[in-house]
C-alpha positions in Angstrom: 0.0 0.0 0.0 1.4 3.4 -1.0 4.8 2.0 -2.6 5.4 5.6 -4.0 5.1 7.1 -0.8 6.8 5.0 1.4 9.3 8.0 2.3 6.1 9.9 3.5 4.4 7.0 5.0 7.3 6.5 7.2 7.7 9.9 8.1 4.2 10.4 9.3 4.0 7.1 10.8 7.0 8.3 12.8 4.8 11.7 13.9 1.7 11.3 13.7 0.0 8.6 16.1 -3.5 8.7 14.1 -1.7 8.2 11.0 0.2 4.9 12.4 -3.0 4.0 14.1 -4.5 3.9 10.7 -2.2 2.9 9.2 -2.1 -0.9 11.4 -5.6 -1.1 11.5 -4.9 -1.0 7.6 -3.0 -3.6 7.3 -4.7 -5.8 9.4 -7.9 -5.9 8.1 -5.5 -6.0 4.8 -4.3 -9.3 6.3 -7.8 -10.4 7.3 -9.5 -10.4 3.7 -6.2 -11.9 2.4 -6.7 -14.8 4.8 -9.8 -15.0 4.0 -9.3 -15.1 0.0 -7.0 -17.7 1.3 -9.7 -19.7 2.8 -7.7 -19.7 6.1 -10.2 -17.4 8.0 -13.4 -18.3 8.1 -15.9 -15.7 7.1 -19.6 -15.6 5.5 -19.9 -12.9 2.6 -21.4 -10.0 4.4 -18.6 -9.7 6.9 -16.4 -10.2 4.6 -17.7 -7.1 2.6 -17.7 -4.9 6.0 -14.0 -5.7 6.5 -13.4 -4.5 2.8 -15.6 -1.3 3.2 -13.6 -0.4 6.5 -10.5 -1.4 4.9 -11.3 1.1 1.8 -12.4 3.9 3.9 -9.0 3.7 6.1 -7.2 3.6 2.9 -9.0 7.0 1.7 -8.3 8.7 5.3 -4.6 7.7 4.9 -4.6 9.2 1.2 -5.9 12.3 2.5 -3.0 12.7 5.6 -0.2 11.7 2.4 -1.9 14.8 0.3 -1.8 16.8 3.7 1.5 16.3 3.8 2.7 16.3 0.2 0.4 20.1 0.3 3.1 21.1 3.4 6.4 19.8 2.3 6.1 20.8 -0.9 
């Protein structure tokens, strides 16, 4: 997630606590839907779909603090 921006990423997961929050919560429920693709996490369709939709919208808050940033240090 966010390969181009890794430099950023690591610099506000370094100072900002929301953004690293976000950030693991990310990649968990990454890890979740992976496992479940995998079939080694048992999960019916619906929840499934939730843990995507959560995933998504972390994904579009974490976008948003990377253009916040890229707007201040450019």
């Amino acid at each position: 997630m966010f390969e181009n921006d890794s430099e950023i990423v690591e610099s506000l997961k370094s100072e900002n606590r929301n953004f690293e929050r976000l950030y693991n919560k990310h990649h968990e429920l990454k890890q979740k839907v992976d496992d479940a693709h995998a079939g080694e996490e048992s999960l019916d369709d619906l929840s499934l779909e939730q843990l995507k939709k959560e995933k998504l919208l972390i994904k579009d808050r974490l976008a948003i603090l990377i253009e916040d940033y890229r707007k201040v240090h450019a």
